[in-house]
N, C-alpha and C positions, 0 to 999 in steps of 0.2 A: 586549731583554726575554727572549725565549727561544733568540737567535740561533746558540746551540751544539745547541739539542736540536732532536732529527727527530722531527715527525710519525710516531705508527704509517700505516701503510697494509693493514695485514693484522691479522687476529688473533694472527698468530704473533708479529708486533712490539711486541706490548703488552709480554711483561713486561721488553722492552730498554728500553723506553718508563718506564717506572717505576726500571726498575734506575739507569738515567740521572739520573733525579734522585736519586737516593741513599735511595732508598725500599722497603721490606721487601714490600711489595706492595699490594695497591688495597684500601681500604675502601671498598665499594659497598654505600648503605644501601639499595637499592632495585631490589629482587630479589623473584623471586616462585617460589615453589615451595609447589605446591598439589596436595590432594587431586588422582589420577586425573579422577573424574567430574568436578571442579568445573573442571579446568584443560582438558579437553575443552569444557566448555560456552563458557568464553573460547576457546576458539581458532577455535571455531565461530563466535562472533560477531565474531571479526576476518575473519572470514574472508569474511564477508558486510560487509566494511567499506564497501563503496562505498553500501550503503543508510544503515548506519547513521554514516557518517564524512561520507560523500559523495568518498572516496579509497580506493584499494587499499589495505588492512594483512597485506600477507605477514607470515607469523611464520617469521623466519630460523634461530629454533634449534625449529623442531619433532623434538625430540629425545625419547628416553625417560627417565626421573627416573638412573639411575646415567652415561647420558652426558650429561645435564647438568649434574652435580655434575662428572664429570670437567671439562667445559668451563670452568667458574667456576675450579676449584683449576688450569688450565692457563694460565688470564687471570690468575693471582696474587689471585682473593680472601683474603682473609683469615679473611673471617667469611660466612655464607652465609644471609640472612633469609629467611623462609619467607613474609611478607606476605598474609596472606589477608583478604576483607574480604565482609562477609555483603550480602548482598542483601534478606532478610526475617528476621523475626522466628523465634527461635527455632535460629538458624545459630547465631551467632558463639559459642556453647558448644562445639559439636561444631568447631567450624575451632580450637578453642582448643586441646581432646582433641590434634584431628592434629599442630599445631606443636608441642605436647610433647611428642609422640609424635617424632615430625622428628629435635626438639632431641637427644631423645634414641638415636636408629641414626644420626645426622651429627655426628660429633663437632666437626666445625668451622663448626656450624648458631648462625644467631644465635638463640634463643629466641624466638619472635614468639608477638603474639597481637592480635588486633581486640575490637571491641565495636559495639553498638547499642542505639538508643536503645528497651530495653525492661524492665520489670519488675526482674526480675533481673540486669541490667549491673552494676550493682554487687557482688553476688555475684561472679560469674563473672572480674571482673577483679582480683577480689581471692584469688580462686583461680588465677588466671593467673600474679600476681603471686608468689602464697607458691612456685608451683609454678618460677619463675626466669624471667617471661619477661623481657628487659629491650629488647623495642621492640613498640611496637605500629603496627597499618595502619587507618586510617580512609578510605572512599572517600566521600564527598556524593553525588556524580553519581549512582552504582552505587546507594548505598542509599535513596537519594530523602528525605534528612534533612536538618534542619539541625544543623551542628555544637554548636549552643548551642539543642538539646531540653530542655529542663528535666530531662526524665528521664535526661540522661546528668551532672547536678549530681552526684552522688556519687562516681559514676566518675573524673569525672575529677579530685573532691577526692585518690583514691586517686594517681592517677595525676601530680600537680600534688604531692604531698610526698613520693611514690617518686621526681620525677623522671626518670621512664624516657619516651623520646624515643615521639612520635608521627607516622609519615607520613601527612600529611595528605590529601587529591588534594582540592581547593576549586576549582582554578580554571576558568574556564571554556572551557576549549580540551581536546582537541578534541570535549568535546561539552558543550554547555551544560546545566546543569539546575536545576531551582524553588529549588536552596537553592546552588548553586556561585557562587565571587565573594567577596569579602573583606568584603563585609561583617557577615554572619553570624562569619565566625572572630574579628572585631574587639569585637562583640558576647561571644565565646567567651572572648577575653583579658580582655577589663575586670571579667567575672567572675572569673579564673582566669588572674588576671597572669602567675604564677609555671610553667604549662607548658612544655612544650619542645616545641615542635611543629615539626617539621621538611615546609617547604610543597615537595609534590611539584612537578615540573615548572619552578620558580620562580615557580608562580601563574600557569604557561600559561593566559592571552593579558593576564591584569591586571599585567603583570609591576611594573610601577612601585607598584602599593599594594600587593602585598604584599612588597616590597622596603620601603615606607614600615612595615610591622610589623616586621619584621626590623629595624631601624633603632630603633623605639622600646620593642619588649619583649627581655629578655636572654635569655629562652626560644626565640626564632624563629628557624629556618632555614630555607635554601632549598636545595633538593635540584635539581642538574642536569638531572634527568631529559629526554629526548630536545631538550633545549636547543640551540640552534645548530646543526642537523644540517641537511641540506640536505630533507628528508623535512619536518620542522617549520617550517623559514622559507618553504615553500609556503603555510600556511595562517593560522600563529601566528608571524610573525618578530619575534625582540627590536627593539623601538626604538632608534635610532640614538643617544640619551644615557644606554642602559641599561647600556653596560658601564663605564662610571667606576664608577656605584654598586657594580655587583657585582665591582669592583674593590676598594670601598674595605671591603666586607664580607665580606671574606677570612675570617676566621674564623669565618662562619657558611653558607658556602655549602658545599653536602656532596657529594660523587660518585651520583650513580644515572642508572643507565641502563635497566631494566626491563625487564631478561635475564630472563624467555626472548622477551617479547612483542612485541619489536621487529621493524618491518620493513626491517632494513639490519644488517650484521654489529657485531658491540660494539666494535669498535676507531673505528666512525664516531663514538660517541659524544666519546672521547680526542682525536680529531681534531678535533674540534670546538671542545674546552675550550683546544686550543693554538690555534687560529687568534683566540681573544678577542683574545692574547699581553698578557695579564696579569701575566706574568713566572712565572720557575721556584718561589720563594716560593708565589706564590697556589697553584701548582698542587699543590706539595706539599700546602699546606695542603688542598686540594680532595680531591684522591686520595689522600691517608691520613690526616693528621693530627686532620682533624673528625671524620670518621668515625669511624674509631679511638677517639677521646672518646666521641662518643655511644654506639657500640655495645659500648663496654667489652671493645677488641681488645686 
């Protein structure tokens, strides 16, 4: 399956790691690069992971915003998502303001923008949109919503005929909350067939339903995110018949690792995606070729 290609073991080995499969460099949809203040208040709360986790969450790139940018273009990104995601009412304008703001002093910035379920969502994403964003970040957990509020119906009418990919984080690992869990985003789809929602994590810890959405809507991915890492099969480990499936859904599963907020270096993540050994194909497909689609690389 992957018997000629080597494991990275370092950061420095990524981009042999990619160059090895004949690939121009990583599509990682699942990235974060955030307001000062607001990317201080997360790392704060990683940092206090053991109450809120019930585990350590070192954050291994506590870096400043221009050497994290170098880090990402040294790893071979391609495209750089800003992902920000509101916690109350009255946010997700202003975190919209800064990723255009982003999009625009990073030239090799993906456009991002979020929403929430209030008043003006609809507005705002329609201003997002006209303005270029072409991905958005939805968190549940973070915003204490359900993804299928009533009041996010227009939104995501907008968002359901632009097209333009949503990171979802629904599931409930590693922290559970009143509206995380597939079943609210399936409630989400029967409304709103036609989204592209790309599920963080693989729907850490429900990994099998929401593999079953992936499967029956043509909008649905599953994004890597901290998947098979030896950090996450501590708490949330894939089932022993989940990788046939996410074998056979090759063309929907997408690269994220969630640089900067990881606690282990980002080549653990690649390491991870080779030990599935799903073959060199899938991987392509995983580390650029989805991606690259979705985020219009």
């Amino acid at each position: 399956m992957t018997d000629g290609l080597v494991a990275p073991t370092s950061d420095e080995e990524v981009p042999a790691y990619w160059r090895a499969l004949g690939l121009p460099g990583l599509a990682d949809i699942h990235v974060h690069f955030l307001p000062e203040s607001m990317l201080a208040k997360v790392w704060s709360y990683f940092d206090d992971a053991e109450r809120n986790y019930g585990t350590a969450w070192p954050i291994h790139y506590r870096l400043d915003e221009p050497a994290r940018l170098d880090t990402v273009r040294r790893l071979g990104l391609r495209g750089i998502p800003s992902l920000t995601y509101p916690h109350k009412p009255g946010m997700a304008r202003w975190l919209n303001d800064w990723c255009t703001q982003f999009a625009a002093r990073v030239p090799d910035a993906v456009h991002s923008a979020t929403l929430y379920p209030e008043d003006d969502v609809a507005d705002y994403v329609a201003d997002a949109l006209a303005a270029g964003a072409r991905l958005f970040k939805m968190h549940v957990q973070v915003g204490v919503f359900a993804p299928d509020d009533g009041r996010l119906d227009v939104a995501w009418d907008l968002l359901e005929e632009a097209r333009v990919p949503i990171v979802l984080h629904a599931g409930s690992a590693p922290k559970s909350g009143e509206f995380t869990g597939p079943a609210p985003v399936r409630r989400l789809l029967e409304r709103h067939p036609e989204l592209v929602l790309v599920i963080a994590h693989l729907g850490m810890s429900e990994y099998h339903a929401f593999a079953d959405l992936a499967e029956e809507y043509a909008g649905v991915h599953l994004d890597t995110t901290m998947a098979g890492t030896d950090y996450v099969e501590q708490f949330a480990p894939l089932p022993a018949d989940y990788l046939p499936r996410l074998g056979a859904l090759a063309d929907k599963v997408v690269l994220g690792a969630d640089f900067p907020n990881i606690p282990y270096a980002y080549f653990t993540q690649l390491a991870a995606l080779h030990r599935f050994d799903l073959g060199e194909d899938w991987l392509r497909k995983v580390l650029w070729h989805n991606g690259a689609r979705l985020m219009g690389l």
